[in-house]
C-alpha positions in Angstrom: 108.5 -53.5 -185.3 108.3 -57.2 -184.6 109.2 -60.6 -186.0 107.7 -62.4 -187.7 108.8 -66.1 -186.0 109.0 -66.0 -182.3 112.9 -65.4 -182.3 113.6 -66.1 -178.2 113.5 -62.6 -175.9 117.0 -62.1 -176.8 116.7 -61.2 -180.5 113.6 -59.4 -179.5 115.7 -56.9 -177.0 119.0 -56.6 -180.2 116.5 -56.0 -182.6 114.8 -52.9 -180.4 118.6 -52.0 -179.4 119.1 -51.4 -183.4 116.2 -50.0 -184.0 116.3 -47.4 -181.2 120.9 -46.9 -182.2 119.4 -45.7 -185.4 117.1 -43.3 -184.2 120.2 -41.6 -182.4 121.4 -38.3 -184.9 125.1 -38.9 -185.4 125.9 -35.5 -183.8 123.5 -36.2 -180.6 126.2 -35.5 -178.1 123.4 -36.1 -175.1 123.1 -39.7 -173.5 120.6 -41.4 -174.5 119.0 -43.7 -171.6 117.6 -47.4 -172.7 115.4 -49.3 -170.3 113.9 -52.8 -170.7 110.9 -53.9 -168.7 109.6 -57.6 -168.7 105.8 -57.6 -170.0 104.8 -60.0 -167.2 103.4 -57.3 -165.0 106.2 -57.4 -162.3 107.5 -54.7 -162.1 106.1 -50.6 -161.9 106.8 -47.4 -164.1 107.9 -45.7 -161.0 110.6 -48.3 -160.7 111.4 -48.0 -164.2 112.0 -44.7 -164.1 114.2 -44.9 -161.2 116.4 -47.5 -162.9 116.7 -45.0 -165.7 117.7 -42.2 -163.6 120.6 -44.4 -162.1 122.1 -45.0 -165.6 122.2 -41.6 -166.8 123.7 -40.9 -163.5 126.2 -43.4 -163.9 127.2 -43.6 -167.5 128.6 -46.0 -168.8 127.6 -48.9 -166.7 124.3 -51.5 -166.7 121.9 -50.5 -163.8 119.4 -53.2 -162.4 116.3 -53.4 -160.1 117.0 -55.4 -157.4 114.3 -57.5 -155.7 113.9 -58.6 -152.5 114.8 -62.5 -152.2 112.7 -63.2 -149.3 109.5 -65.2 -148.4 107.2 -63.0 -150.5 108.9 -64.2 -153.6 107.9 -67.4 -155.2 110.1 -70.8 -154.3 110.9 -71.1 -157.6 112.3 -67.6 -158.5 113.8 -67.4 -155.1 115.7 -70.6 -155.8 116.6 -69.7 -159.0 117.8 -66.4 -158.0 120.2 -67.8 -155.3 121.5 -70.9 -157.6 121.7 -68.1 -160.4 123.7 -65.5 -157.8 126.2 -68.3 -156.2 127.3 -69.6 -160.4 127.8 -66.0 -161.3 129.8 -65.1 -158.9 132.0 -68.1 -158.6 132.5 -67.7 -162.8 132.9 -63.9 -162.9 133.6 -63.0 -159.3 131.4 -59.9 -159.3 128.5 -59.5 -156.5 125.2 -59.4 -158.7 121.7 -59.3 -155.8 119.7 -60.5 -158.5 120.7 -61.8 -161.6 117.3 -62.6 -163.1 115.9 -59.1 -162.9 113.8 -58.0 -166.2 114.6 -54.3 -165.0 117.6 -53.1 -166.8 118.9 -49.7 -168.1 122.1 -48.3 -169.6 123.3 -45.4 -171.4 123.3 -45.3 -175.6 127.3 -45.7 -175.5 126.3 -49.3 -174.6 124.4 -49.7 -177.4 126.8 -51.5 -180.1 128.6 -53.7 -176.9 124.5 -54.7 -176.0 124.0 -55.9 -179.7 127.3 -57.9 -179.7 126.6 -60.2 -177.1 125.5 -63.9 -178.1 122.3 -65.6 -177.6 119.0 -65.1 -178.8 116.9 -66.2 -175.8 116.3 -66.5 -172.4 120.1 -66.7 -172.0 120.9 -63.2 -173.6 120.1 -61.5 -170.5 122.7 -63.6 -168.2 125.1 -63.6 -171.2 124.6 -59.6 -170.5 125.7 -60.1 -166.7 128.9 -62.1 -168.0 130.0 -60.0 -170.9 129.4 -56.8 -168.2 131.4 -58.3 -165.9 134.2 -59.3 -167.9 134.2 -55.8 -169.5 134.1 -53.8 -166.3 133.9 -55.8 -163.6 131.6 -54.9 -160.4 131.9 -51.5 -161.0 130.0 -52.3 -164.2 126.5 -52.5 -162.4 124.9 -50.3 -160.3 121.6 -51.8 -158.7 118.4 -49.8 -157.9 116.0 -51.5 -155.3 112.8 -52.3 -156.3 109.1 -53.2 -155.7 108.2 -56.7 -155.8 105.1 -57.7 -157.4 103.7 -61.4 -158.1 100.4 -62.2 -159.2 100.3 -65.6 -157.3 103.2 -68.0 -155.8 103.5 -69.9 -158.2 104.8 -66.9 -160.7 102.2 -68.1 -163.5 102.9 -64.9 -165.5 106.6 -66.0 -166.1 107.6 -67.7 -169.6 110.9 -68.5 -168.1 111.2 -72.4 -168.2 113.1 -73.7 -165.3 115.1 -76.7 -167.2 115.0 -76.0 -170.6 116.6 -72.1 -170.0 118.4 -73.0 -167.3 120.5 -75.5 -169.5 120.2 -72.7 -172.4 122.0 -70.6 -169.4 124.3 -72.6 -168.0 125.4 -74.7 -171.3 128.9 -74.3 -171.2 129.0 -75.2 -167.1 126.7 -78.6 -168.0 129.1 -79.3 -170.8 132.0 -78.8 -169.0 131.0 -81.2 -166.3 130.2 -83.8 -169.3 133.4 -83.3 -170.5 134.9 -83.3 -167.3 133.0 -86.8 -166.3 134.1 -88.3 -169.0 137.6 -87.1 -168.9 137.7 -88.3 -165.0 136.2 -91.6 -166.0 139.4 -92.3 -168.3 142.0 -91.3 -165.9 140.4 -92.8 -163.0 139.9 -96.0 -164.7 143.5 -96.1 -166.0 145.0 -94.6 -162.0 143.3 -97.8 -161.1 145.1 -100.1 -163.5 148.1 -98.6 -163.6 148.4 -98.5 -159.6 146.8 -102.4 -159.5 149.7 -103.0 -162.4 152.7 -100.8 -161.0 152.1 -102.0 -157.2 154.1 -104.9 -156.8 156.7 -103.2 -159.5 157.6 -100.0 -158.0 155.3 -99.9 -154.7 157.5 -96.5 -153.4 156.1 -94.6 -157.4 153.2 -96.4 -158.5 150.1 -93.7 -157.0 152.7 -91.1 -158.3 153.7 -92.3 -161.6 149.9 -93.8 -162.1 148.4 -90.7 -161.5 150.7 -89.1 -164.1 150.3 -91.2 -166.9 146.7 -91.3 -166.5 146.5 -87.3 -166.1 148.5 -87.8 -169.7 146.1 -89.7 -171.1 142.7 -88.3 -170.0 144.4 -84.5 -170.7 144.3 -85.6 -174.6 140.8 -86.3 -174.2 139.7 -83.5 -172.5 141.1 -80.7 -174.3 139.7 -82.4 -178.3 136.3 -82.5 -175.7 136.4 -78.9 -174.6 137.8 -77.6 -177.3 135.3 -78.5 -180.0 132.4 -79.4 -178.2 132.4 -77.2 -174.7 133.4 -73.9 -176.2 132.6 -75.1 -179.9 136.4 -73.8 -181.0 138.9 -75.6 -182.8 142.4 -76.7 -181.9 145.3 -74.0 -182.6 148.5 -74.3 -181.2 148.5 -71.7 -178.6 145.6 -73.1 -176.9 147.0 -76.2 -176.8 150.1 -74.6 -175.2 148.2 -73.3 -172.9 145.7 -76.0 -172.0 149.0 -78.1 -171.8 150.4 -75.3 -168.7 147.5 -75.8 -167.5 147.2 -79.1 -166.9 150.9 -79.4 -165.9 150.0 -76.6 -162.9 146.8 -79.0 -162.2 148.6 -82.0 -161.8 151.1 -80.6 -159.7 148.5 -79.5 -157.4 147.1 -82.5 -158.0 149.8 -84.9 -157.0 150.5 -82.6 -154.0 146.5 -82.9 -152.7 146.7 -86.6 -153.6 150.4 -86.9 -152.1 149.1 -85.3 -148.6 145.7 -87.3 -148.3 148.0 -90.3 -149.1 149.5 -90.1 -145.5 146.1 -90.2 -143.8 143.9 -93.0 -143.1 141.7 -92.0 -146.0 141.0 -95.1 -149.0 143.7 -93.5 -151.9 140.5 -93.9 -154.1 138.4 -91.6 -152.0 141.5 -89.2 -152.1 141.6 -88.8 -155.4 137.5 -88.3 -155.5 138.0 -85.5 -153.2 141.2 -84.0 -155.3 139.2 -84.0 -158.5 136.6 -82.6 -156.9 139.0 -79.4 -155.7 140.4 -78.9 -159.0 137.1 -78.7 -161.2 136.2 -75.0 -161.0 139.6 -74.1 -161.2 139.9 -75.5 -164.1 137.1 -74.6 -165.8 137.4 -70.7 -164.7 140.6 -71.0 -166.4 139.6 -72.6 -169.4 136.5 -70.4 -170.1 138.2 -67.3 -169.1 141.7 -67.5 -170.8 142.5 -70.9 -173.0 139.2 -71.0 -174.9 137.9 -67.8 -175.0 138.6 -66.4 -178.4 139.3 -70.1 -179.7 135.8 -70.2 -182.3 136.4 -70.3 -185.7 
């Protein structure tokens, strides 16, 4: 079985998962254990097997082969793992000791949830870790540790490419932050006018009325941004009740932060910088997790 385009590792590793769910009798009431090995020579059939043997002792959950991140391993994979480790935890809040491991097994009652996960390439596998945690949460993994072999230090037998998949992987967080640039660019550049305008006006309100109506203003922008373009949805009412709590829990926050670093020395400009700066995983967190998640047409 193969196909007949090169198709991304992703829709190599569904296809197999079909192939192997129709091979299952209806009426087989044993587990059947799935492991994937990458084909770059990295890892052993000892290991394999030992991965295996931790699914079908724990059902029902997605074991890995865990690497040691150390000197031995190449800079780039060992960067790559820790960047990789510190985003996936901070997104999902489960502890994953190497998220980039080809060494994977699961029981055949994972099956149909393995083929329903989105992406066709390198990003499949990491879409794996999210979906898993989401599902079950750390108690979804189990992790086997494992041999680590590289041919040189420069890990020349990897196809992974470090930009290209790493957008592919982390799309949604390097659209957010577009959207999220953009977005800050509005309402900075109106809390600016509106303070300069406001000043001499109401000097007591302006940073607190400023900030408001430009948090209005930039909020409109934002949620049209990440609604159709982040997470490639469309508008419907209850997310834009939702974004809309949201933003008002934000910009309460917000005008608390900025309200607090007001009565320091500290420029109000370089306050806000460092309020925004607080409030930008929160709100993304939020976004992917609740607001948007179920939003595509």
């Amino acid at each position: 079985m193969n196909h007949e385009i090169n198709r991304g590792k992703g829709a190599a590793l569904k296809t197999a998962y079909q192939h192997i769910q129709s091979l299952i009798s209806a009426d087989n009431t044993s587990p059947v254990i799935v492991g994937t090995m990458d084909a770059d020579g990295q890892h052993t059939p000892e290991d394999m097997q030992r991965v295996m043997n931790a699914a079908a002792v724990t059902l029902g959950t997605l074991a890995l082969g865990v690497r040691t991140v150390d000197k031995h391993m190449p800079f780039r994979s060992r960067m790559g793992n820790a960047i990789t480790r510190g985003v996936f935890r901070l997104l999902t809040g489960a502890r994953v000791s190497d998220t980039q491991t080809g060494l994977r097994a699961f029981s055949s009652d994972m099956i149909s949830f393995m083929i329903s996960i989105e992406g066709d390439r390198y990003e499949y596998e990491m879409n794996v870790l999210s979906a898993t945690a989401k599902r079950f949460g750390t108690k979804g993994f189990s992790e086997v540790p494992i041999e680590t072999i590289y041919r040189d230090q420069e890990n020349s037998t990897s196809h992974f490419h470090p930009v290209r998949d790493s957008f592919r992987i982390y799309r949604h967080l390097f659209k957010f932050a577009g959207s999220s640039l953009i977005s800050f660019l509005v309402d900075y550049g109106l809390f600016c006018l509106f303070s300069w305008l406001l000043g001499p006006w109401i000097p007591l309100m302006a940073v607190t009325v400023a900030n408001i109506s430009a948090r209005i203003i930039s909020a409109v922008v934002n949620y049209n941004l990440n609604c159709r373009v982040v997470f490639e949805g469309k508008p419907t009412p209850k997310n834009a009740l939702e974004y809309a709590l949201l933003c008002g829990f934000i910009l309460a926050v917000n005008c608390s932060i900025l309200y607090l670093l007001g009565l320091t020395p500290i420029p109000i400009w370089i306050c806000k910088l460092i309020t925004e700066a607080c409030m930008f995983f929160v709100s993304y967190i939020f976004q992917k997790k609740i607001i948007f998640k179920s939003s595509k047409p």
